[in-house]
C-alpha positions as CSV (number, residue, x, y, z in Angstrom):
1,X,-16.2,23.0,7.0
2,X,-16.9,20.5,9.5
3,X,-18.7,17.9,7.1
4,X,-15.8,18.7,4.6
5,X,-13.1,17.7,7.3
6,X,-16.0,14.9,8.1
7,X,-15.4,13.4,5.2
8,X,-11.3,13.9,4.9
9,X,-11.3,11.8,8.1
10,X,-13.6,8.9,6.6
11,X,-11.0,8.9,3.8
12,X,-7.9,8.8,5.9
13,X,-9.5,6.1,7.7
14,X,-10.0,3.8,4.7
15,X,-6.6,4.7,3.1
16,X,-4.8,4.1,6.2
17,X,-2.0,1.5,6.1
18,X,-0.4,1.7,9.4
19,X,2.9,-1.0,8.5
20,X,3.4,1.4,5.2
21,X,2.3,4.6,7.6
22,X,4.8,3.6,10.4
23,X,7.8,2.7,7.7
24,X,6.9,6.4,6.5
25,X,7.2,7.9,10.2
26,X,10.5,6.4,11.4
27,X,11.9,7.4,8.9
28,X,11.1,10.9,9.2
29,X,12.5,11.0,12.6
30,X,15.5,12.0,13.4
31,X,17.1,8.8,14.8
32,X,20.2,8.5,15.3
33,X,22.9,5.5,16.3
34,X,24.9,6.9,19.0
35,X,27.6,4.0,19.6
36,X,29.0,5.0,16.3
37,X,30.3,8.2,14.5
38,X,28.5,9.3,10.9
39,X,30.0,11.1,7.9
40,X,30.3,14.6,7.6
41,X,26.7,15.2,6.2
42,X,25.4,11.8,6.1
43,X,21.6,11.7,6.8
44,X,20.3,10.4,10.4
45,X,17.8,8.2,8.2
46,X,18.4,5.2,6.7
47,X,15.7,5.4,4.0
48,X,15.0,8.3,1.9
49,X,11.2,9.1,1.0
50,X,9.6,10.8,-1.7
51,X,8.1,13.8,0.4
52,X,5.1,14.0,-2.7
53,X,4.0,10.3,-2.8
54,X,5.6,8.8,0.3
55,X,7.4,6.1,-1.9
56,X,10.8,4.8,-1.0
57,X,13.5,6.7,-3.2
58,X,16.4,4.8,-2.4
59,X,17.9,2.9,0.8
60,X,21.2,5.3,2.2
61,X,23.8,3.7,3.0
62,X,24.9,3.5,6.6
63,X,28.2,4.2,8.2
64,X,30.7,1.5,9.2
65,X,29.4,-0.4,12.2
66,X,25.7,0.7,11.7
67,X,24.6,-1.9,9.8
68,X,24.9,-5.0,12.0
69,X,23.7,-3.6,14.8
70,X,21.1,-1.3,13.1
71,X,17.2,-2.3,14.4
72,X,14.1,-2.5,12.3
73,X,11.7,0.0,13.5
74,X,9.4,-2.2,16.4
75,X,6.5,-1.2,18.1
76,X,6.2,-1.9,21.7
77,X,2.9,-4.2,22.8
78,X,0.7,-1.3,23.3
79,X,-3.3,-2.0,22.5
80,X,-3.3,0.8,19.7
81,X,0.0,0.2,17.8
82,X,-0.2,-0.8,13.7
83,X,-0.2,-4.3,14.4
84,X,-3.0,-4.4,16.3
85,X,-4.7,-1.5,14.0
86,X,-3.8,-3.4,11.1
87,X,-5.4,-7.0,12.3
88,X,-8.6,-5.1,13.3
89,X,-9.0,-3.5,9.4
90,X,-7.6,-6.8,7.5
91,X,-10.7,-8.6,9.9
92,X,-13.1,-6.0,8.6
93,X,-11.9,-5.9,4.9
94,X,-12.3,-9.9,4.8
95,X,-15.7,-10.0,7.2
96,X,-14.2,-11.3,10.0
97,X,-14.5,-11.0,14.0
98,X,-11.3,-11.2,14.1
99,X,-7.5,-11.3,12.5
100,X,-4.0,-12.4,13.5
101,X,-0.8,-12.3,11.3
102,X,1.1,-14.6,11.3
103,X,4.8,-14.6,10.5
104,X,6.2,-18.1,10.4
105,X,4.6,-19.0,6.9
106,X,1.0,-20.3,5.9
107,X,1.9,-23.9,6.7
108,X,2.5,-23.1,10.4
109,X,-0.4,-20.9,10.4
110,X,-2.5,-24.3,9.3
111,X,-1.0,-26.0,12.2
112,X,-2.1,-23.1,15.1
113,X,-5.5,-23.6,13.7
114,X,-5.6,-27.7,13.9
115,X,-3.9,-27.5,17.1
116,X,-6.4,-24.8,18.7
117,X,-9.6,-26.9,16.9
118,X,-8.4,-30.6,17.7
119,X,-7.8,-32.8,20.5
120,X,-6.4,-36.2,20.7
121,X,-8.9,-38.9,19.4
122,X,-11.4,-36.3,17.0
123,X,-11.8,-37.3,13.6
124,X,-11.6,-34.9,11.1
125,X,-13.2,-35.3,7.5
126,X,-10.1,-34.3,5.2
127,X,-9.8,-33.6,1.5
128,X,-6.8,-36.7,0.3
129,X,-5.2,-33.5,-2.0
130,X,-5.2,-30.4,0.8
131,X,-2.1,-28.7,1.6
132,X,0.5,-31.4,3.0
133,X,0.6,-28.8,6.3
134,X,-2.7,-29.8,7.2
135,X,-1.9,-33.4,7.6
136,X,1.2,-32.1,9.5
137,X,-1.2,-29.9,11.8
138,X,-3.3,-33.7,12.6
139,X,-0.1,-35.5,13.8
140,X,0.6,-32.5,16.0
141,X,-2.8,-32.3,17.1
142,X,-2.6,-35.9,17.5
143,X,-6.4,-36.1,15.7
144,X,-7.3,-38.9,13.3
145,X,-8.0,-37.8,9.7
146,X,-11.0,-39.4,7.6
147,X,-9.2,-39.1,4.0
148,X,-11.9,-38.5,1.1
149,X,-10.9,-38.7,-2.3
150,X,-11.8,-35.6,-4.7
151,X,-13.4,-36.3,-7.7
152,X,-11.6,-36.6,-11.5
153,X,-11.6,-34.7,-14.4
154,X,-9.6,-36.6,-17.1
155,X,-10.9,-34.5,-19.6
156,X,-8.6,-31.9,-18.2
157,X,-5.9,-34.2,-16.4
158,X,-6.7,-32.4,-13.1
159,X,-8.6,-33.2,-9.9
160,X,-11.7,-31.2,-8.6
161,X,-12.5,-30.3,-5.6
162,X,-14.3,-32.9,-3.0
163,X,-18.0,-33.2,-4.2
164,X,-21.1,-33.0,-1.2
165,X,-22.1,-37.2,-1.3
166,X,-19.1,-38.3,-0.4
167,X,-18.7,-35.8,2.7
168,X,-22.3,-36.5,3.6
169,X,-21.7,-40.9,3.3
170,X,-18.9,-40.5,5.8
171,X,-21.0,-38.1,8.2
172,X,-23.8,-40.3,7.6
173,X,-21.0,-43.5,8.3
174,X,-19.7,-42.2,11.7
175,X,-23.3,-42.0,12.9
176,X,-24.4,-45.0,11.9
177,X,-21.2,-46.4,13.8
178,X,-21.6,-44.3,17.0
179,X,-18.5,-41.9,15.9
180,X,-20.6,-38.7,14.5
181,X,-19.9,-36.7,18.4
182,X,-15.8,-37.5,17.9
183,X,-16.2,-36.0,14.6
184,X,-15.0,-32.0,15.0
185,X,-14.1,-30.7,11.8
186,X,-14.2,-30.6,8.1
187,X,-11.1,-29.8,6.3
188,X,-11.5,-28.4,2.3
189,X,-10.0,-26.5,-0.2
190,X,-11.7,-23.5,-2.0
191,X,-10.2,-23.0,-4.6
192,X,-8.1,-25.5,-5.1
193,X,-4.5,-25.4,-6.8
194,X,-6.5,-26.1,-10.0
195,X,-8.9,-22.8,-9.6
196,X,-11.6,-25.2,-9.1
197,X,-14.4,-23.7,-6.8
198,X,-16.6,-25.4,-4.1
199,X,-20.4,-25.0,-3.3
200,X,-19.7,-23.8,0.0
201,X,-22.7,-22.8,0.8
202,X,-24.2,-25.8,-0.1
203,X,-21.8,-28.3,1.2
204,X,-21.9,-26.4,4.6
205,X,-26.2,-26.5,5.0
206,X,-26.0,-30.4,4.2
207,X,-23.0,-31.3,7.1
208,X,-24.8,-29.3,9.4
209,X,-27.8,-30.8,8.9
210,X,-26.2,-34.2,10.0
211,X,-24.2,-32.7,12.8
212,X,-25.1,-28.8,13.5
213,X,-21.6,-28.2,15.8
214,X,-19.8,-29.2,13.0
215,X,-16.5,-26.9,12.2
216,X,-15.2,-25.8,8.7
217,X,-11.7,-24.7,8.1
218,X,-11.5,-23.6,4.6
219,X,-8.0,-23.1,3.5
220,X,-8.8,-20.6,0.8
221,X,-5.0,-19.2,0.7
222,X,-5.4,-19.0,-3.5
223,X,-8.8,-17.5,-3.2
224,X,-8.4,-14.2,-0.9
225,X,-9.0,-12.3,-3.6
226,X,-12.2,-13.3,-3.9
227,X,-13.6,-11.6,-1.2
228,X,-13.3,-8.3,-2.5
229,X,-15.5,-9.4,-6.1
230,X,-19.4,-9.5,-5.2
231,X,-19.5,-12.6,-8.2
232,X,-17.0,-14.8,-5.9
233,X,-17.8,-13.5,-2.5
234,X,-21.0,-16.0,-2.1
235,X,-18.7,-18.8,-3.0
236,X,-15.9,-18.0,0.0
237,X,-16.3,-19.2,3.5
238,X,-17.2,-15.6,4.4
239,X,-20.2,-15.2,2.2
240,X,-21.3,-18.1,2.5
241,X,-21.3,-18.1,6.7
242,X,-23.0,-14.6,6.5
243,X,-25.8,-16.3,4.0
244,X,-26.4,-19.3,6.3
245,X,-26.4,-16.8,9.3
246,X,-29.4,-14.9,7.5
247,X,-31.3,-18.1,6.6
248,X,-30.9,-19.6,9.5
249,X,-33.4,-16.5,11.1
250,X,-35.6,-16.1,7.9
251,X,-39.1,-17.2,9.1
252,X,-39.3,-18.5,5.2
253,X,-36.7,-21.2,6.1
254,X,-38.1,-22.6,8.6
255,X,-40.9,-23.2,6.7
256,X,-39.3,-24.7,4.4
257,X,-37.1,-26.9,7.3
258,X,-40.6,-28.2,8.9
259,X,-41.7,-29.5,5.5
260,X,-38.6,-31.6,4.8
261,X,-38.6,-32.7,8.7
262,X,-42.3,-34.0,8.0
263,X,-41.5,-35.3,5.0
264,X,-38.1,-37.0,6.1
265,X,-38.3,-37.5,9.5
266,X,-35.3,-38.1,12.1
267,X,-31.8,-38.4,9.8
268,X,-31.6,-42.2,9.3
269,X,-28.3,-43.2,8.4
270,X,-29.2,-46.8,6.6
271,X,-31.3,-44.4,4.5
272,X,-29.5,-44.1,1.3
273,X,-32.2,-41.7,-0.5
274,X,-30.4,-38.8,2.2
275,X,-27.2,-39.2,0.1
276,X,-29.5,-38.2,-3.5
277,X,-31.6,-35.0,-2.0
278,X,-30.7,-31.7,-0.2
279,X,-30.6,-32.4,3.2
280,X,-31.7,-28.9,5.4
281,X,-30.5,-28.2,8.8
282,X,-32.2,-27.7,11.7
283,X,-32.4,-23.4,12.5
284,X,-32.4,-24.2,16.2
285,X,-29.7,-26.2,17.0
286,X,-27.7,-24.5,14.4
287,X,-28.0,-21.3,16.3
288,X,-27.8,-22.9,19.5
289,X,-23.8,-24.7,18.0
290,X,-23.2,-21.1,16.7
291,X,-21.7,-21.9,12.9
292,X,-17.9,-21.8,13.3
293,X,-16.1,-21.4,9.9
294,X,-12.0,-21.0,9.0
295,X,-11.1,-18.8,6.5
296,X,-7.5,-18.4,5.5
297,X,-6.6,-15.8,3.0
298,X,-2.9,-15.1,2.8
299,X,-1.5,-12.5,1.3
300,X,2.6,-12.5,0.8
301,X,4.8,-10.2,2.3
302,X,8.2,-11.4,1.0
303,X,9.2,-14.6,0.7
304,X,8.0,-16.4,3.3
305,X,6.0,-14.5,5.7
306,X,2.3,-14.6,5.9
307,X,-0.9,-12.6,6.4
308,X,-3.4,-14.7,7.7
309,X,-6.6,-13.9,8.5
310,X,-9.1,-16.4,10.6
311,X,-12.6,-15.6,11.6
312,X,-12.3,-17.1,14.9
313,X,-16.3,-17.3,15.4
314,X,-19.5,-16.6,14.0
315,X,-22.9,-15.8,16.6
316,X,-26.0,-15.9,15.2
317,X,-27.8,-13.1,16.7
């Protein structure tokens, strides 16, 4: 009996929903609105629930000077409500630390992360063809964007995504120039409004190589889904973090990372054979920056409002 309720509990867990879970509650209370008289045998609740599947049946309508002054069910700020339940299994469904909603729209949500990331004066290495809220997030931040141009595909009248040599010339640029420690972040799109997908992985080991405390934000709001197909999941921000994590403390790679350091040497940025080979990163001072990665997968509730979910930071163990 105990391993059969066990196992009931595991499932309640997973299929929990606390927003859809606390909709269902209040409106199984008995709530009334005592500043104004009901009809004769009008229900206490505004919305009507199938008692079998929990769906909404239909919306009742409320008496006469109910409606404008009738309040959404809230939840007070209590460290166990359904927000805060809610955040904590959207972090683990996406393989995050961590998750905040945010309700003003994904374009503000861009913004809290530029403005958290940035201060006034860091360069940031930006794709020309992101989302016009990230260059709205730089002005506000008061950072100074390094535009790079994605790459063409005339054969299908669209533009890719931004390819790995021309992130790695203007890293290679900024150090060559004395500007590589004002550089903070890397700004990209994966997927892009095309459905064209990024090497993240691979465009992640070569910046860090050049600067290990570099930071990704990879606005990923058309590829959420992704995370959830174990074909796509290496090519998110996610999986590819958690692969680099793993690699970075794999005895293996740093074999491999001493022969290309005796083989290369010290990063020279005059070289211009770096830009043509697979540049490795250093396992040490990777782990010692700690790989910090953005992932924003939205999901829409409505119109306008947004579920946005950021891992704020990654340790390597």
């Amino acid at each position: 009996m105990e391993i059969h309720l066990a196992i009931l509990d595991g499932i309640k867990d997973r299929y929990e929903t606390p927003y859809f879970d606390n909709l269902k509650n209040y409106a199984s209370r008995p709530v009334g609105t005592f500043h104004a008289l009901r009809s004769p045998g009008e229900s206490r609740s505004s919305v009507e629930l199938d008692p079998r599947h929990g769906r909404i049946l239909r919306r009742k309508p409320l008496p006469c000077g109910v409606v404008g002054n009738h309040r959404w069910p809230r939840q007070p700020a209590r460290a166990d409500r359904n927000i805060k339940v809610a955040q904590e299994k959207a972090a683990r469904a996406l393989g995050g630390d961590r998750s905040f909603f945010v309700t003003n729209g994904t374009s503000t949500s861009n913004k809290i992360v530029h403005q958290a990331l940035l201060a006034p004066g860091d360069i940031v290495l930006i794709d020309r063809d992101c989302h016009k809220s990230h260059h709205y997030g730089l002005v506000l931040a008061g950072a100074q964007p390094l535009y790079i141009d994605a790459f063409p595909l005339p054969q299908y009248s669209m533009y890719g995504s931004l390819a790995i040599k021309p992130i790695k010339k203007a890293l290679l640029q900024l150090k060559a120039e004395g500007k590589l420690d004002r550089a903070k972040l890397i700004v990209l799109t994966n997927c892009t409004f095309d459905g064209h997908v990024a090497n993240v992985k691979k465009t992640m080991l070569e910046c860090l190589a050049i600067k290990p405390d570099i930071c990704f934000l990879w606005d990923e709001a058309w590829f959420g889904f992704a995370r959830f197909s174990p074909f796509l999941r290496r090519r998110t921000a996610m999986g590819a973090a958690s692969a680099i994590r793993e690699m970075m403390g794999d005895p293996e790679y740093r074999k491999r990372y001493e022969k290309f350091k005796s083989e290369i040497g010290e990063l020279d940025p005059k070289n211009p054979r770096l830009l043509d080979i697979d540049l490795l990163p250093d396992p040490d001072k990777v782990r010692r920056a700690r790989l910090r990665e953005r992932l924003r997968a939205q999901v829409h509730v409505g119109a306008s409002t947004g579920i946005d979910h950021r891992r704020c930071r990654s340790r390597f163990p």
